[in-house]
TORTORGU-168831 format. One record per residue (C-alpha): x, y, z; chain. Coordinates in pm, whole numbers, padded with zeros to 5 digits. Example, Ala and Ser with C-alpha at 12.3 -4.5 7.8 and 13.67 -1.06 7.14 Angstrom:
east, north, up, kette
01230, -00450, 00780, A
01367, -00106, 00714, A
This chain:
east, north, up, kette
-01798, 00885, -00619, A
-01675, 00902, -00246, A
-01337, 01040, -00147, A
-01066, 00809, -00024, A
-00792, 00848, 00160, A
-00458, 00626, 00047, A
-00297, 00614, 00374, A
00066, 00518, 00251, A
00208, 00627, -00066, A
00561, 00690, -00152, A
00457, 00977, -00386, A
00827, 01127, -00345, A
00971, 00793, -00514, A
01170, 00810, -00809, A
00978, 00600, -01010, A
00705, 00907, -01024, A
00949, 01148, -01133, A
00895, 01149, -01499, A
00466, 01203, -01451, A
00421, 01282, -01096, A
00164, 01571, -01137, A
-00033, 01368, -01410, A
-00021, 01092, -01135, A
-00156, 01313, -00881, A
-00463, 01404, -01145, A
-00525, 01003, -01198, A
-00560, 00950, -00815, A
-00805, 01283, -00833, A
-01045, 01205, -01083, A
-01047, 00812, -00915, A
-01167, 00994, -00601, A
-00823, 00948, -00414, A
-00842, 01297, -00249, A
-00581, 01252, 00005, A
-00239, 01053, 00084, A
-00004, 01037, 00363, A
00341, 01028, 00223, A
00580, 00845, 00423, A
00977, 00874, 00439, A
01211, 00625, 00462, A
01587, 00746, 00483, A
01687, 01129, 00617, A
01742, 01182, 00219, A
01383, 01130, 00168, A
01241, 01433, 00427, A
01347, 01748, 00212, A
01145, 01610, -00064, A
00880, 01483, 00126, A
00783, 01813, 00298, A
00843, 02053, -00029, A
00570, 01783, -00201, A
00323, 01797, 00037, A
00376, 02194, 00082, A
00292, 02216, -00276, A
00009, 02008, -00324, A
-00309, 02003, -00149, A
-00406, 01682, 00001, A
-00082, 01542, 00098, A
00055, 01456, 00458, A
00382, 01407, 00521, A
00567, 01115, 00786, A
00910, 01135, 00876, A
01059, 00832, 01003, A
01375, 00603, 00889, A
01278, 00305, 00729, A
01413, -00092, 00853, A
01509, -00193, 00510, A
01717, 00121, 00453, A
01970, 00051, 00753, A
02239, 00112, 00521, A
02174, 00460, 00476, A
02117, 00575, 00907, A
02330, 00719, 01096, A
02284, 00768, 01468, A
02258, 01139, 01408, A
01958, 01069, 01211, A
01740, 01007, 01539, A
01878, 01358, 01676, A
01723, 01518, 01370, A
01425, 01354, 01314, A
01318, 01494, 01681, A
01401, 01814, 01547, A
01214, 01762, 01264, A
00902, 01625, 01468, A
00916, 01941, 01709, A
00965, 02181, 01402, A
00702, 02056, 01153, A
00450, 01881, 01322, A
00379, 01603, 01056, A
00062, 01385, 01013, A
00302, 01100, 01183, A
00616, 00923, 01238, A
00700, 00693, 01005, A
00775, 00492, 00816, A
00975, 00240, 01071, A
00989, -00140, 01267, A
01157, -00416, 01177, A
01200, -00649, 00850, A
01363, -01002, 00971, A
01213, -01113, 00601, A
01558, -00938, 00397, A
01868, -01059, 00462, A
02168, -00851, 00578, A
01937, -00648, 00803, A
02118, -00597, 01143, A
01862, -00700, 01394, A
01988, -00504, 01673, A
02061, -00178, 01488, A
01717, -00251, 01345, A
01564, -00249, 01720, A
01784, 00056, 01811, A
01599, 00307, 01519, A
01298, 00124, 01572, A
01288, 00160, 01982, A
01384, 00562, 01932, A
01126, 00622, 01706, A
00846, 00471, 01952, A
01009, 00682, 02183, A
01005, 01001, 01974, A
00603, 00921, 01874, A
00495, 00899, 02267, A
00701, 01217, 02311, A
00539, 01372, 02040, A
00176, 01228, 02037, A
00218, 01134, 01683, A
00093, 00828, 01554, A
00306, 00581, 01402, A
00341, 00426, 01052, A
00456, 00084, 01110, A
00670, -00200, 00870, A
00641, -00530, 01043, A
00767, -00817, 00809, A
00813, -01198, 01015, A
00821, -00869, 01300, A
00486, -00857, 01394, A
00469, -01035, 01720, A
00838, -00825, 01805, A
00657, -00519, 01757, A
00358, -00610, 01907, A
00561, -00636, 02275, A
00762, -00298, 02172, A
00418, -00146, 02141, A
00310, -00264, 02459, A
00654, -00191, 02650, A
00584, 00184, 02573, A
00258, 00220, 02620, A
00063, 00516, 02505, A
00101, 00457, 02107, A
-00113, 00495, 01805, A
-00085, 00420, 01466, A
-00109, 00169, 01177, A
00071, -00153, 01074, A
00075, -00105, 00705, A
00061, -00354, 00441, A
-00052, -00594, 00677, A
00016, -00975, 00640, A
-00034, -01141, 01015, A
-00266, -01361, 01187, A
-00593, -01237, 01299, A
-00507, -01288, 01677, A
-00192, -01090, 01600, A
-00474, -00853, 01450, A
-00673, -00842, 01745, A
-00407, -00771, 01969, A
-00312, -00462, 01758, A
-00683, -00324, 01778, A
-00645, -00384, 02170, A
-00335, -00162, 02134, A
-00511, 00130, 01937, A
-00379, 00050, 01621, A
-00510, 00018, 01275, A
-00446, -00241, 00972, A
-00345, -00088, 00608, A
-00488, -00294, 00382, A
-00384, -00241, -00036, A
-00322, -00441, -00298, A
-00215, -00804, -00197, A
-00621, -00845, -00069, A
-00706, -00830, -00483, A
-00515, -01133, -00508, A
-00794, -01477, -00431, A
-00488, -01654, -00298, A
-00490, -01427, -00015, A
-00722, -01644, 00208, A
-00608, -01554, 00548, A
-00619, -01154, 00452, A
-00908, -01148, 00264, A
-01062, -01356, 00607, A
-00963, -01072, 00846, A
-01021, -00782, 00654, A
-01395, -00918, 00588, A
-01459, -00964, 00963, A
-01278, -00682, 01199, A
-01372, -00380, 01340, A
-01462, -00091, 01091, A
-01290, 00181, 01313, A
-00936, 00001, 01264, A
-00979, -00034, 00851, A
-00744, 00181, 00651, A
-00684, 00181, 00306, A
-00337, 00219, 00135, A
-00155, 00122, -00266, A
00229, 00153, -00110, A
00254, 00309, -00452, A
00499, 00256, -00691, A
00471, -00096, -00519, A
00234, -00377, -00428, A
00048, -00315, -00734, A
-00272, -00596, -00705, A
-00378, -00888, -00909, A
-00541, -00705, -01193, A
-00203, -00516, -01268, A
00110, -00727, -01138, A
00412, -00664, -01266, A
00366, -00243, -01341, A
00434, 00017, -01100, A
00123, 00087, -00876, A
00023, 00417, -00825, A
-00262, 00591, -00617, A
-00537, 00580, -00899, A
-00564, 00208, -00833, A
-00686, 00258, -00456, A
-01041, 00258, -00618, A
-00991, -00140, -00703, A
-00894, -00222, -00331, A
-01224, -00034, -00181, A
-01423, -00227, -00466, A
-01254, -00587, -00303, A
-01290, -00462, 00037, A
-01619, -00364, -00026, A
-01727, -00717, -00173, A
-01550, -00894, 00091, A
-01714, -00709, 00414, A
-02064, -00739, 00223, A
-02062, -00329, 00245, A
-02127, -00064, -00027, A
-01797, 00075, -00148, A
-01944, 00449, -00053, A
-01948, 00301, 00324, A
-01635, 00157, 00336, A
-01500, 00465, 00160, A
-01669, 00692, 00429, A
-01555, 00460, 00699, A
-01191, 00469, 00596, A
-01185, 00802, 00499, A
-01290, 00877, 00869, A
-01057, 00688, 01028, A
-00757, 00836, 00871, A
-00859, 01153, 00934, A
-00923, 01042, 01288, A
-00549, 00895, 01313, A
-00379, 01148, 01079, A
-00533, 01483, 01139, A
């Protein structure tokens, strides 16, 4: 069974708290040997970085997350370049923009966002994006800076917004909404771009796919989106897994 890397998975989440550790041995013994663990409020980095510390195969991102605008401060942005400088994570993240929720200040959306682009060039860290009805936004953010790396997670766009982001450096995350058949346009891109830009994620507890809707996801269940990924590029699952595997590494260190 080849290793795979689940390249977003909110490990720290609540929802884990009760089984965590036998979660982590489900992911293991499904061949998940590695997860970047991304923040998404200042709250979240403390437990973020004494998880990872503790358990081998686990990245940490620090970032401040769109839909938590409620919970940023200003001050936030001072620390998380602290942060950056002082522990060197596998990226920043996770940030953008969500114009999908209502109540969502665009502007002080665009304020946290444009820092943290700021704060990746500054750091050569890559970048662990949220783009909901934001894609083309953040395409032309991406572009104004210059420079950036990264990978739009969960993605849900056009291919030609695709192929712009693989101009730009940047990789897809592709989990459990490509299980679902209805997923036409998805299902179309991820069978027919470019290998090096493929990563795959769960967004665990969430986005659980077609075969379990309804429960909370959790890392295990990355093995199901490499079989579907697999099937749909034509490719045996120990390629794409190898292919994947690579490019995270590549991206995240």
């Amino acid at each position: 069974m080849s290793p795979i890397y689940d390249s977003h998975c909110h490990l720290d989440a609540a929802e884990f708290d009760p089984d965590r550790d036998e979660v982590l041995v489900r992911a293991r013994a499904a061949g998940v040997a590695r997860q970047l663990v991304p923040a998404v409020d200042r709250a979240s980095w403390d437990r973020i970085r004494a998880l990872c510390s503790s358990e081998p195969g686990l990245r940490p991102a620090y970032g401040l997350h769109p839909m938590f605008l409620d919970r940023h401060q200003p001050g936030h942005l001072d620390e998380l370049a602290d942060w950056l400088e002082r522990e060197r994570p596998a990226a920043v993240g996770e940030c953008g923009l969500d114009f999908h929720v209502e109540g969502l200040d665009p502007e002080a959306q665009r304020r946290f966002f444009q820092r943290q682009l700021e704060l990746a060039r500054e750091f050569d860290l890559p970048l662990v994006l949220h783009a909901r009805r934001a894609v083309e936004e953040v395409i032309v953010s991406l572009r104004r800076i210059g420079g950036l790396r990264g990978v739009v997670h969960s993605w849900s766009g056009s291919e030609e917004q695709a192929r712009q982001l693989f101009e730009l450096g940047f990789c897809l995350g592709i989990g459990g909404p490509v299980t679902y058949e209805r997923a036409r346009r998805l299902r179309r891109t991820v069978a027919n771009m470019p290998p090096d830009f493929l990563l795959l994620e769960t967004d665990a507890p969430d986005q659980p796919g077609a075969d379990s809707r309804g429960e909370r996801n959790e890392p295990a269940r990355l093995r199901r989106v490499l079989e579907v990924v697999a099937e749909l590029r034509g490719q045996p699952e120990a390629a794409i897994a190898e292919a994947t595997t690579a490019n995270a590494l590549r991206l995240f260190g």
